[in-house]
py3Dmol code that shows the C-alpha trace and the ligand (Angstrom):
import py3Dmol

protein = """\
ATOM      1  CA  UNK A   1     -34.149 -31.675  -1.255  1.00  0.00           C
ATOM      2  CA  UNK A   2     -31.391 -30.184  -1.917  1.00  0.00           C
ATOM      3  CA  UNK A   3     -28.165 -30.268   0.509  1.00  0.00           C
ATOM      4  CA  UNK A   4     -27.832 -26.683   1.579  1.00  0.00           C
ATOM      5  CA  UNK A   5     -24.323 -27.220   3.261  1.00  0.00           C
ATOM      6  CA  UNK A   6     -23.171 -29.136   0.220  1.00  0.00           C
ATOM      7  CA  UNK A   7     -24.865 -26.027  -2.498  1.00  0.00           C
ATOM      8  CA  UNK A   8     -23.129 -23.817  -0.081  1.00  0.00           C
ATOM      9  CA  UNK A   9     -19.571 -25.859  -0.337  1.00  0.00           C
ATOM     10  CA  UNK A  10     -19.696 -25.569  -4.003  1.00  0.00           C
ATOM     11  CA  UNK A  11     -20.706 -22.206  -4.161  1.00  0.00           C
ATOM     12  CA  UNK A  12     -17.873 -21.288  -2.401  1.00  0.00           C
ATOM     13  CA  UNK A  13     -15.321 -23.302  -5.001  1.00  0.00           C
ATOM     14  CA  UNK A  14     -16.913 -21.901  -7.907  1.00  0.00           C
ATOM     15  CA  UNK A  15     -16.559 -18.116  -6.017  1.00  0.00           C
ATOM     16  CA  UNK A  16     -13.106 -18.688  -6.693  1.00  0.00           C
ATOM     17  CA  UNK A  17     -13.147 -17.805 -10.344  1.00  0.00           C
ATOM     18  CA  UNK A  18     -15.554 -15.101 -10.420  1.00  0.00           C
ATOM     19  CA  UNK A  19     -14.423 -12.098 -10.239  1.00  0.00           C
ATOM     20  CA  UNK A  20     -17.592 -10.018 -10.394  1.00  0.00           C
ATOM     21  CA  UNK A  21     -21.679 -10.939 -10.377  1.00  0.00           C
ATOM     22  CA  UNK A  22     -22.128 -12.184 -13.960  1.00  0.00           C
ATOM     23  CA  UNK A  23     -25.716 -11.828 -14.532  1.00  0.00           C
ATOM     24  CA  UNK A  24     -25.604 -14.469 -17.532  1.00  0.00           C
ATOM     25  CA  UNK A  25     -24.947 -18.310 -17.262  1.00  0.00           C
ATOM     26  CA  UNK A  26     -24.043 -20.471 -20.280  1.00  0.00           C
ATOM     27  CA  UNK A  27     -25.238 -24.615 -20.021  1.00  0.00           C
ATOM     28  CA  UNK A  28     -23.345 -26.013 -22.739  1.00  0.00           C
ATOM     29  CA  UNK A  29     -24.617 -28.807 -24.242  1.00  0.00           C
ATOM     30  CA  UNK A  30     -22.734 -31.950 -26.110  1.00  0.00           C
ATOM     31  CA  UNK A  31     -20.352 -31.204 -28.157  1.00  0.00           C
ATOM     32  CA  UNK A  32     -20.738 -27.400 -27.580  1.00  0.00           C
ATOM     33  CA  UNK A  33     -18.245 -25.956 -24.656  1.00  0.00           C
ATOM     34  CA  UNK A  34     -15.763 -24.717 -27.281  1.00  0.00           C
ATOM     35  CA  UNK A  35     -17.284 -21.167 -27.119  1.00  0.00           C
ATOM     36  CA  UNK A  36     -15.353 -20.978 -23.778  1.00  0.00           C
ATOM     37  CA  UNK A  37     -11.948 -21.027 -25.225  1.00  0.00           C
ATOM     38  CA  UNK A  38     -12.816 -17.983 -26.236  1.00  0.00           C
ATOM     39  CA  UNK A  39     -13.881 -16.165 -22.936  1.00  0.00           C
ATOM     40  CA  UNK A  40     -11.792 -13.175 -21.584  1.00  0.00           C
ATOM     41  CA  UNK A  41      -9.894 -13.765 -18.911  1.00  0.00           C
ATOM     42  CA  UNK A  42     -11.034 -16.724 -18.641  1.00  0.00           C
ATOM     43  CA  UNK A  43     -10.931 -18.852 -15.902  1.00  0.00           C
ATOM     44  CA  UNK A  44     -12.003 -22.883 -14.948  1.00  0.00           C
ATOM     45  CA  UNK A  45     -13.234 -24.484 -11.900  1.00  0.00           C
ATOM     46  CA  UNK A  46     -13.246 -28.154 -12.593  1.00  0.00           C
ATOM     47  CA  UNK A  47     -16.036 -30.614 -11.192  1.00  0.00           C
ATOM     48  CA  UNK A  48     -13.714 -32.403  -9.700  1.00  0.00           C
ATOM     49  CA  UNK A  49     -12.020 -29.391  -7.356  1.00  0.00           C
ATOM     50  CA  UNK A  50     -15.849 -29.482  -5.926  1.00  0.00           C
ATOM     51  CA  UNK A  51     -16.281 -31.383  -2.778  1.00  0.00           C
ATOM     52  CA  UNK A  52     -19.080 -34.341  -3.252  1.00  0.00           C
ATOM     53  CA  UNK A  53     -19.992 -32.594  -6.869  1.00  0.00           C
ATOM     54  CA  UNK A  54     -21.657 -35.274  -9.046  1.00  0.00           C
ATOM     55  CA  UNK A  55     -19.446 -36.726 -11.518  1.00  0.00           C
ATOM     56  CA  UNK A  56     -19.918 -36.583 -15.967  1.00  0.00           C
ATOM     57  CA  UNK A  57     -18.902 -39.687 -17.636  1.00  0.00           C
ATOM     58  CA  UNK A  58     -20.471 -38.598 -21.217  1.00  0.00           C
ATOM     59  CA  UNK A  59     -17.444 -38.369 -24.141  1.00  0.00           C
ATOM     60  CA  UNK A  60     -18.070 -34.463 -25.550  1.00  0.00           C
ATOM     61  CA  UNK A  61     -18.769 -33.622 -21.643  1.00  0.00           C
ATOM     62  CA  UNK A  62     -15.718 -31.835 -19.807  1.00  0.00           C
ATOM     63  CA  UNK A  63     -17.347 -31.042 -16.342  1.00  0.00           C
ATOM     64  CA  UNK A  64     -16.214 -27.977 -15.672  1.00  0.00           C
ATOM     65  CA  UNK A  65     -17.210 -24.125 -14.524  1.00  0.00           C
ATOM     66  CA  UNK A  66     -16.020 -21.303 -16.803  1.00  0.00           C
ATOM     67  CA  UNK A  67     -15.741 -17.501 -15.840  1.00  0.00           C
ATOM     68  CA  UNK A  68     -15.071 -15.017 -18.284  1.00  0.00           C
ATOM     69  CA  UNK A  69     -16.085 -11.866 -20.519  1.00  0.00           C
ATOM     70  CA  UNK A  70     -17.933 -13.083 -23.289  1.00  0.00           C
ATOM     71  CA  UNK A  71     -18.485 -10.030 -25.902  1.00  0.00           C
ATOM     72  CA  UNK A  72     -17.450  -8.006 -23.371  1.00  0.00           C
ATOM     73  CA  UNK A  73     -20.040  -9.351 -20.564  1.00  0.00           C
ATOM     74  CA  UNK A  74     -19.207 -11.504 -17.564  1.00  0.00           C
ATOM     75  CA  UNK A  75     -20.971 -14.507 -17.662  1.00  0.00           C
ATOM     76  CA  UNK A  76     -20.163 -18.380 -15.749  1.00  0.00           C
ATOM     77  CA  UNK A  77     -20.618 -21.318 -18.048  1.00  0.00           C
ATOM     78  CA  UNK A  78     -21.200 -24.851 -17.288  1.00  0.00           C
ATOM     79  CA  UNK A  79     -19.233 -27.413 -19.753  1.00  0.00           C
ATOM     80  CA  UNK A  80     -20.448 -30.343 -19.333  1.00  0.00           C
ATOM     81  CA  UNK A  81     -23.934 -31.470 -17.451  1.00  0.00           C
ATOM     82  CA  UNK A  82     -24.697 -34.354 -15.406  1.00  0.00           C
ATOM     83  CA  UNK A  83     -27.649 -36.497 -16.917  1.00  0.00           C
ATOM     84  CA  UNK A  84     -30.533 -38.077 -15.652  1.00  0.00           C
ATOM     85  CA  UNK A  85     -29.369 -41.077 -17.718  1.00  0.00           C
ATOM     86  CA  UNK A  86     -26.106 -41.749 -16.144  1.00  0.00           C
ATOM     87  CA  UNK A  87     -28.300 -42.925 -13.325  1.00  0.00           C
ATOM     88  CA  UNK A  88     -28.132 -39.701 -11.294  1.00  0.00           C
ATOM     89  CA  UNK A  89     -31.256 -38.496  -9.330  1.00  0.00           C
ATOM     90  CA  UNK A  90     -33.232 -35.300 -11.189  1.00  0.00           C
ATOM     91  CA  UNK A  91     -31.484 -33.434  -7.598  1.00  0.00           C
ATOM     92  CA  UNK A  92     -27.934 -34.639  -8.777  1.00  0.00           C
ATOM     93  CA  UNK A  93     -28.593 -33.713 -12.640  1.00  0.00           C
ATOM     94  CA  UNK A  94     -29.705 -30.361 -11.258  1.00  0.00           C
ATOM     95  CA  UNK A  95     -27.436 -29.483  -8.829  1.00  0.00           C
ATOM     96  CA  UNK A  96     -24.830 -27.586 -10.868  1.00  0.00           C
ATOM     97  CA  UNK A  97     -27.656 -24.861 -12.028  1.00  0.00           C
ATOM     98  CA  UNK A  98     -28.696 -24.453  -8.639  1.00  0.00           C
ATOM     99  CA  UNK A  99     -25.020 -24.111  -8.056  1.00  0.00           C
ATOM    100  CA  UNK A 100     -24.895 -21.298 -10.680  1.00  0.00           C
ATOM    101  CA  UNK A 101     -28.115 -19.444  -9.673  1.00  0.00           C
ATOM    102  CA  UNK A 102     -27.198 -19.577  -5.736  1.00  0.00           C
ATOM    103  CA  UNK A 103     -23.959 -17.761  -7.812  1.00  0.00           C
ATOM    104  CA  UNK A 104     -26.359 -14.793  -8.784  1.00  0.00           C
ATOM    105  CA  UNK A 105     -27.151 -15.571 -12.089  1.00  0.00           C
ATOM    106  CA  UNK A 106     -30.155 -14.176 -13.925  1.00  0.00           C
ATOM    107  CA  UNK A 107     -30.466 -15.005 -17.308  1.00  0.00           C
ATOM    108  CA  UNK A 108     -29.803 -18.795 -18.305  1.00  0.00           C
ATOM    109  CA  UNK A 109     -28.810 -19.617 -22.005  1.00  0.00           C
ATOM    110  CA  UNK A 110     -28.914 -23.635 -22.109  1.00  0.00           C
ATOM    111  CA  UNK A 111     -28.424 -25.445 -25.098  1.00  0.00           C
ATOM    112  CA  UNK A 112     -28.448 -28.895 -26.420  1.00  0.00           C
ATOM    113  CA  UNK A 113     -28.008 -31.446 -28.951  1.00  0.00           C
ATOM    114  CA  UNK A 114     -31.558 -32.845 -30.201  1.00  0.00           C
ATOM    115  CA  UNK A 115     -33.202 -35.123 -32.585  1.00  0.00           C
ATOM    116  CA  UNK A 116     -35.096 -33.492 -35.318  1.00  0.00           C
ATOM    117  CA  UNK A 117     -39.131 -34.815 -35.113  1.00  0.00           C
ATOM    118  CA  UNK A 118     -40.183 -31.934 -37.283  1.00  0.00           C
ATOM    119  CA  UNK A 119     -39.657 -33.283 -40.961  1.00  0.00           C
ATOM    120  CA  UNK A 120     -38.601 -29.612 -41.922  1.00  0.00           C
ATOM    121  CA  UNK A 121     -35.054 -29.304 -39.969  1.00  0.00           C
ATOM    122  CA  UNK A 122     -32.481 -30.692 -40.965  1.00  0.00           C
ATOM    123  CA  UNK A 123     -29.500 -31.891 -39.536  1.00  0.00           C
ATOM    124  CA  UNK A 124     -27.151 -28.681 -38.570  1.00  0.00           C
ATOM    125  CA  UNK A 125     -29.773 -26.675 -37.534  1.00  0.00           C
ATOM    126  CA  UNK A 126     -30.372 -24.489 -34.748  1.00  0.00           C
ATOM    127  CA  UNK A 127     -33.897 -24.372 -32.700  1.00  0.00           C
ATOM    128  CA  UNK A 128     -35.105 -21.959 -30.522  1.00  0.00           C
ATOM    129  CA  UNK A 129     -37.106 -23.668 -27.443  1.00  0.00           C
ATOM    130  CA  UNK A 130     -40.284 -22.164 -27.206  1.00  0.00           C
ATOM    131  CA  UNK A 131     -41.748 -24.712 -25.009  1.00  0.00           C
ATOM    132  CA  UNK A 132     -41.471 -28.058 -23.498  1.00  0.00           C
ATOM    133  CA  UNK A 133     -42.576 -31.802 -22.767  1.00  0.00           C
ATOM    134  CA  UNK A 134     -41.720 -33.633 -20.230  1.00  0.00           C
ATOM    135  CA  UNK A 135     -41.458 -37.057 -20.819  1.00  0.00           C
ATOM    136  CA  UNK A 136     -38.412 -38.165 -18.525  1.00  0.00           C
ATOM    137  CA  UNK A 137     -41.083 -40.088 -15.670  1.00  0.00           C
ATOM    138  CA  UNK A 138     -39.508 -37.260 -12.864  1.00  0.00           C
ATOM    139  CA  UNK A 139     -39.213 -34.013 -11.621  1.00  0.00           C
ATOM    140  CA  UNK A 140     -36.278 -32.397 -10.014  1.00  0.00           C
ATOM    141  CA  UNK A 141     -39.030 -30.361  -7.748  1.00  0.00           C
ATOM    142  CA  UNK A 142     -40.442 -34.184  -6.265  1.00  0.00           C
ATOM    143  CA  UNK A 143     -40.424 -33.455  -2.689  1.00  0.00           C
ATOM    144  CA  UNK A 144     -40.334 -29.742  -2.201  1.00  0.00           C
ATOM    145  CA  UNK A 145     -44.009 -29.324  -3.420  1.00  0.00           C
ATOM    146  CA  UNK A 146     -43.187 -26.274  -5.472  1.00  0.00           C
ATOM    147  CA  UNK A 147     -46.123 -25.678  -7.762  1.00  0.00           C
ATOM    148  CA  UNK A 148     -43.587 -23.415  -9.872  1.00  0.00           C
ATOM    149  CA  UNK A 149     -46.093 -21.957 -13.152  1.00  0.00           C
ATOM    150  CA  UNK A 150     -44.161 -23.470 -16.207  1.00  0.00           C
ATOM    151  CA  UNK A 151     -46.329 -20.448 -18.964  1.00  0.00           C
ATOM    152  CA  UNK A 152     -43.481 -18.833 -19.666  1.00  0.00           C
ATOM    153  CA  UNK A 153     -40.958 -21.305 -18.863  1.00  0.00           C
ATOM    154  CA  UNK A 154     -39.052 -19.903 -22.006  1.00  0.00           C
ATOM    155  CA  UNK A 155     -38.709 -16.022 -21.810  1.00  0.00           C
ATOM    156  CA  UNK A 156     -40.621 -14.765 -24.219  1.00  0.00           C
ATOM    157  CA  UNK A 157     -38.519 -11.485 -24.406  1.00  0.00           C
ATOM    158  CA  UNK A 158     -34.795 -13.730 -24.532  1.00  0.00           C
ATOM    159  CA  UNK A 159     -36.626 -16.197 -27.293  1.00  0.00           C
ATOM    160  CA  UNK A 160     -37.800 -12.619 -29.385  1.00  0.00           C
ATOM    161  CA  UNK A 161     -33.819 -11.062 -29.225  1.00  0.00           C
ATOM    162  CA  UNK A 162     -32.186 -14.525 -29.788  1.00  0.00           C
ATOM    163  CA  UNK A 163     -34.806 -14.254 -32.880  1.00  0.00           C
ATOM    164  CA  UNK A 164     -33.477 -11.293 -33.880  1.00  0.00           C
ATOM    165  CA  UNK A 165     -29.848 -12.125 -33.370  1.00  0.00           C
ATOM    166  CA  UNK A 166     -30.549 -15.384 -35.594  1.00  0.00           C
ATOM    167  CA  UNK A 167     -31.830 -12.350 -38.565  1.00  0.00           C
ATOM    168  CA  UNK A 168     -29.083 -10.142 -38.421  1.00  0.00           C
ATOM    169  CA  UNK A 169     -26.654 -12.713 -38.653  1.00  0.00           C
ATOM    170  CA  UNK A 170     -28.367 -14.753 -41.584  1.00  0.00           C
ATOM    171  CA  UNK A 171     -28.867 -17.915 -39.642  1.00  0.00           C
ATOM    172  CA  UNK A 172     -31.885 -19.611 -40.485  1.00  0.00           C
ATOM    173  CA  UNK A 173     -33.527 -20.385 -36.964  1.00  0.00           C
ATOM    174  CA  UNK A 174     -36.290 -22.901 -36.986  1.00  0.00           C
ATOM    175  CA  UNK A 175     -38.817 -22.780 -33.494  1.00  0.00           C
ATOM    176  CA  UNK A 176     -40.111 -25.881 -31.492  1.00  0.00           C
ATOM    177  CA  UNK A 177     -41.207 -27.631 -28.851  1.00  0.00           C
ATOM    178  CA  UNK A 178     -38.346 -29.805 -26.905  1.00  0.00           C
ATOM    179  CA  UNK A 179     -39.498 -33.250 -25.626  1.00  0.00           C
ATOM    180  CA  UNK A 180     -37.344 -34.696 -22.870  1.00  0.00           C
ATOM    181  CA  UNK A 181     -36.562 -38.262 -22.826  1.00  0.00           C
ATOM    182  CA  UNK A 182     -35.312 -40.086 -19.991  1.00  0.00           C
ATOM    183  CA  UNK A 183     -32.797 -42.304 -22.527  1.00  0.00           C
ATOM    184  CA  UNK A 184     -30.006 -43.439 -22.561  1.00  0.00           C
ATOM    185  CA  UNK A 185     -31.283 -45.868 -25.818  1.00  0.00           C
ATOM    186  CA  UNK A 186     -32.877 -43.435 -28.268  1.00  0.00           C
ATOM    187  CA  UNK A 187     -36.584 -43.747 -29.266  1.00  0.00           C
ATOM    188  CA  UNK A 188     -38.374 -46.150 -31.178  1.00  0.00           C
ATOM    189  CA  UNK A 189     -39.824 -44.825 -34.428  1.00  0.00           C
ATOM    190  CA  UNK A 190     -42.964 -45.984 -33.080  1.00  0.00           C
ATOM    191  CA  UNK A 191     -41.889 -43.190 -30.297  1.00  0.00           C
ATOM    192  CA  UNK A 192     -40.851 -40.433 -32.319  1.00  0.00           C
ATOM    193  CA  UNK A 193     -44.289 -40.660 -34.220  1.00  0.00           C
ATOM    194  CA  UNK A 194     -46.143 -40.518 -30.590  1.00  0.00           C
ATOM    195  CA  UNK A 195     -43.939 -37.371 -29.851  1.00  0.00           C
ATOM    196  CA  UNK A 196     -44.956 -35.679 -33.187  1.00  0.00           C
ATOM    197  CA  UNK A 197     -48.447 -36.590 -32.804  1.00  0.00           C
ATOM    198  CA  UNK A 198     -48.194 -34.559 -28.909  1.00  0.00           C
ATOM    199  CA  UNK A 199     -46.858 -31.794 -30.339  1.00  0.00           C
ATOM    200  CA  UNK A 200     -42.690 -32.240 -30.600  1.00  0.00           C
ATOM    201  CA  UNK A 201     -40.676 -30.889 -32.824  1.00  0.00           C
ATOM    202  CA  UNK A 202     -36.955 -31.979 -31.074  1.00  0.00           C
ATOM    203  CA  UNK A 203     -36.158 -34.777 -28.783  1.00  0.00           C
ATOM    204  CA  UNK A 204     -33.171 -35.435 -26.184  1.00  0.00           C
ATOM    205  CA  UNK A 205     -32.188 -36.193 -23.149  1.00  0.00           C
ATOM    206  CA  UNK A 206     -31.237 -33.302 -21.051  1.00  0.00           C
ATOM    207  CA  UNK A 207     -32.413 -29.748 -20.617  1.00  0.00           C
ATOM    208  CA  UNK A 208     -35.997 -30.006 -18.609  1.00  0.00           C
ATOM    209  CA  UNK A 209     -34.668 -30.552 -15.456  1.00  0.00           C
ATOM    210  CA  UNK A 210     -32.760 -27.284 -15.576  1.00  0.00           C
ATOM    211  CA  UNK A 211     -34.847 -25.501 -17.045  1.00  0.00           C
ATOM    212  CA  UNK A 212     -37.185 -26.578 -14.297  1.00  0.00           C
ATOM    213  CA  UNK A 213     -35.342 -25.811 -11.424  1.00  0.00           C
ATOM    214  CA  UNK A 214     -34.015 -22.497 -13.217  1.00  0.00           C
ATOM    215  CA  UNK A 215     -37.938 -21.458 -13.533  1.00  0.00           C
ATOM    216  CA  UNK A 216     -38.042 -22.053  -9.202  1.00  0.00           C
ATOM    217  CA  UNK A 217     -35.381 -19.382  -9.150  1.00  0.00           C
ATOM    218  CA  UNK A 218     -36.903 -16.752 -10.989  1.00  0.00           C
ATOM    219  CA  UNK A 219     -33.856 -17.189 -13.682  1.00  0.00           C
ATOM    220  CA  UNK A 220     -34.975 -15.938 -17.066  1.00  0.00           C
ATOM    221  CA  UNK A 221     -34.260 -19.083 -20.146  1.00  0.00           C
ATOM    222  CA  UNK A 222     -33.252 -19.328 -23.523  1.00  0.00           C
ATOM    223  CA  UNK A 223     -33.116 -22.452 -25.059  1.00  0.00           C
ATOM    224  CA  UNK A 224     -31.108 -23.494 -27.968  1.00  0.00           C
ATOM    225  CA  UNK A 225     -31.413 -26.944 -29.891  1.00  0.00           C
ATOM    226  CA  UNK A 226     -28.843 -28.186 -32.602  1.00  0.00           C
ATOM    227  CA  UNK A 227     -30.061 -31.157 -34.501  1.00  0.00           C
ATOM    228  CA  UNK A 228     -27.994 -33.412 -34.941  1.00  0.00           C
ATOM    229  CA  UNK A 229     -29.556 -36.129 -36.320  1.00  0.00           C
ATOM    230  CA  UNK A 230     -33.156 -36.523 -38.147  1.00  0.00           C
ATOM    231  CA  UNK A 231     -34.975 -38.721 -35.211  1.00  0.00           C
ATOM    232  CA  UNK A 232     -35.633 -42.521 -35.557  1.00  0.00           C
ATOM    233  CA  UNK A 233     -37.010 -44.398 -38.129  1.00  0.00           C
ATOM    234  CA  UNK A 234     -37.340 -40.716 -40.472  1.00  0.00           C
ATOM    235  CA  UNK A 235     -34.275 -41.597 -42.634  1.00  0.00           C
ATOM    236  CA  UNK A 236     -34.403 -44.755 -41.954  1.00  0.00           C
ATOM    237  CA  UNK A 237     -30.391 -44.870 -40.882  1.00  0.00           C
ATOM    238  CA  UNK A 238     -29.304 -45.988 -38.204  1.00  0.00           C
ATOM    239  CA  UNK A 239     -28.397 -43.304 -34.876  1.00  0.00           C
ATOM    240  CA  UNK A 240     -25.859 -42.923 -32.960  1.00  0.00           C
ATOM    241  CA  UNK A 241     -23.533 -40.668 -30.616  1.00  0.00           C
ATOM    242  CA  UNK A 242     -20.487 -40.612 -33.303  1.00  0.00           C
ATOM    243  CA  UNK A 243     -23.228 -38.607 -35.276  1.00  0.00           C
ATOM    244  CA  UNK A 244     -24.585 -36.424 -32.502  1.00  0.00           C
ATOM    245  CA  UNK A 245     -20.621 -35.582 -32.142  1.00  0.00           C
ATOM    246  CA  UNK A 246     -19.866 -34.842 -35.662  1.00  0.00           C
ATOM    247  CA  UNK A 247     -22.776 -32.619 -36.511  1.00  0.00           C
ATOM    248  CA  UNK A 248     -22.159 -30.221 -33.464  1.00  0.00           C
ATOM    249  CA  UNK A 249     -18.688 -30.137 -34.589  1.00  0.00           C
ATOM    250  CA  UNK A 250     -19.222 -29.323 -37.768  1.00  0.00           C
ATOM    251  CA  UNK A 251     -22.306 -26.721 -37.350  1.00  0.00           C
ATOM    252  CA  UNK A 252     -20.710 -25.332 -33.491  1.00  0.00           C
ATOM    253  CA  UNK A 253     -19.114 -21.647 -35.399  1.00  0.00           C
ATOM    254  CA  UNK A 254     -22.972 -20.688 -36.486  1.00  0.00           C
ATOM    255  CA  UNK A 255     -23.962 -21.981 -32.915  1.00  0.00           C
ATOM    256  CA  UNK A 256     -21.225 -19.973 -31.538  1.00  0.00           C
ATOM    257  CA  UNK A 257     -22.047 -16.796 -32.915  1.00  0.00           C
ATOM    258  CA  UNK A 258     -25.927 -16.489 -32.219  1.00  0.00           C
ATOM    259  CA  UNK A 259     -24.646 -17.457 -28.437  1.00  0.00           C
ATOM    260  CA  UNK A 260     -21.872 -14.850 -28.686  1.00  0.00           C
ATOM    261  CA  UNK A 261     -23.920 -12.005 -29.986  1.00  0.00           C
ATOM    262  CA  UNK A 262     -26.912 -12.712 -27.710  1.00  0.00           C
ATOM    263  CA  UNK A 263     -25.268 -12.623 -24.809  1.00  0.00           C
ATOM    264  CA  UNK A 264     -24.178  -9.286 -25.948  1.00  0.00           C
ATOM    265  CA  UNK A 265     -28.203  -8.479 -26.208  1.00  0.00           C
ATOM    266  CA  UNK A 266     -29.906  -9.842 -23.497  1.00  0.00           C
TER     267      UNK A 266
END
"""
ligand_1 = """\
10
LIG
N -32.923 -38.552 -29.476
C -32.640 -38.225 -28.201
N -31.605 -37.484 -27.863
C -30.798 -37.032 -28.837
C -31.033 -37.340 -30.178
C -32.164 -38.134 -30.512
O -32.436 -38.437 -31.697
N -30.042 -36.733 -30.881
C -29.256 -36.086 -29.992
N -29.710 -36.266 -28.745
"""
view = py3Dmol.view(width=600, height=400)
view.addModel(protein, "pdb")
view.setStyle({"model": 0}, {"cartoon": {"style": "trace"}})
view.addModel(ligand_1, "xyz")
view.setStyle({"model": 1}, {"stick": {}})
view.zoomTo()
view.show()
């Protein structure tokens, strides 16, 4: 259960840079916080200003709130997540979006970097989330006995204008189901066959938990995927982080605008 004193403590900090209620909040995910250099008035609250605030170790993670006008809309971004991998309980790893919907927020855009499953992305590409599986052994809600209904988990109406967004500006969005791993070692391509077999498209490491804990607060999601690398034993390459670093890097303006100009939508 969550440590109301300590939500309320951080709360507080991040209050400091917002200015007004944004309605939106932005999880970046590896390699992806660069969108925030271009907020308005922008302002940063870093992890470590936050009394007891659980600590990012991840290269490509800053840890670090961001308040500004994005396309002319106020929204607070997270750069930088905690992960269940760095050995922090599903609480810890979810504890800066409670942080951000105790903040007000509405409307969650999270993204992330992902292995491709389905043989018909490609490295570069961007995924609209239109469902989950969660494969990561845990559950941030163990303990509070919410039965939270996970049908809609993904908002149908943010997944349709992110859609649409994706048209207008000629990126080709691919759809899919996100598995969640638990890593930190990648899967097995003994895995990676099980997950396409169940009904994956992407795999990673991250994401469920929030989007878990954002569906307890009644906060709206949109989840975005950049593939980074074809999943084990499909090229038959070797993976690794370097990789997961470079493609983001070299795919993050496309990224950037869908996130820019749906933010502008929703
Ligand atoms: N597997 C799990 N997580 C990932 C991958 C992957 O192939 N690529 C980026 N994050």
């Amino acid at each position: 259960m969550t440590d109301k004193r300590r939500l309320k403590t951080a709360v507080d900090k991040v209050s400091e840079i917002i200015d007004s209620k944004p309605e939106i909040g932005l999880i970046f995910g590896s390699g992806l916080g660069s969108l925030a250099d271009e907020f308005e008035g922008l302002k940063r609250k870093s992890f470590k200003d936050i009394p007891d605030f659980p600590e990012s170790t991840v290269e490509g993670h800053k840890g670090e709130y961001v308040f500004g006008k994005l396309n002319g809309v106020d929204v607070l971004a997270l750069s930088g997540r905690i992960h269940y991998y760095e050995g922090h309980t599903m609480g810890e790893v979810c504890f800066p979006m409670e942080v951000m919907a105790e903040c007000g927020i509405k409307k969650l855009i999270v993204s992330n970097a992902g292995g491709g499953v389905n043989e018909n992305f490609t490295p570069g590409d961007i995924v609209i989330i239109d469902d989950h599986i969660n494969f990561m052994g845990d559950n941030p809600l163990i303990g509070a006995a919410d039965f939270i209904d996970m049908t809609d988990a993904y908002s149908r109406d943010l997944r349709d204008i992110a859609a649409a967004v994706g048209a207008d500006l000629d990126i080709d969005l691919k759809r899919g189901v996100y598995m969640a791993n638990s890593g930190p070692s990648y899967e097995t391509p003994a895995e990676i066959n099980m997950a396409r077999v169940i009904g994956a498209d992407i795999v990673g490491m991250s994401t469920v938990p929030e989007v878990i804990m954002a569906n307890k607060y009644g906060i709206q999601v949109l989840g975005l995927s950049m593939i980074t690398n074809m999943a084990a034993g499909i090229t038959g390459e070797a993976l690794s982080h370097q990789e997961v670093i470079e493609t983001t890097t070299m795919a993050q303006e496309k990224f950037k605008d869908l996130v820019r100009e749906t933010v502008g939508k929703i």
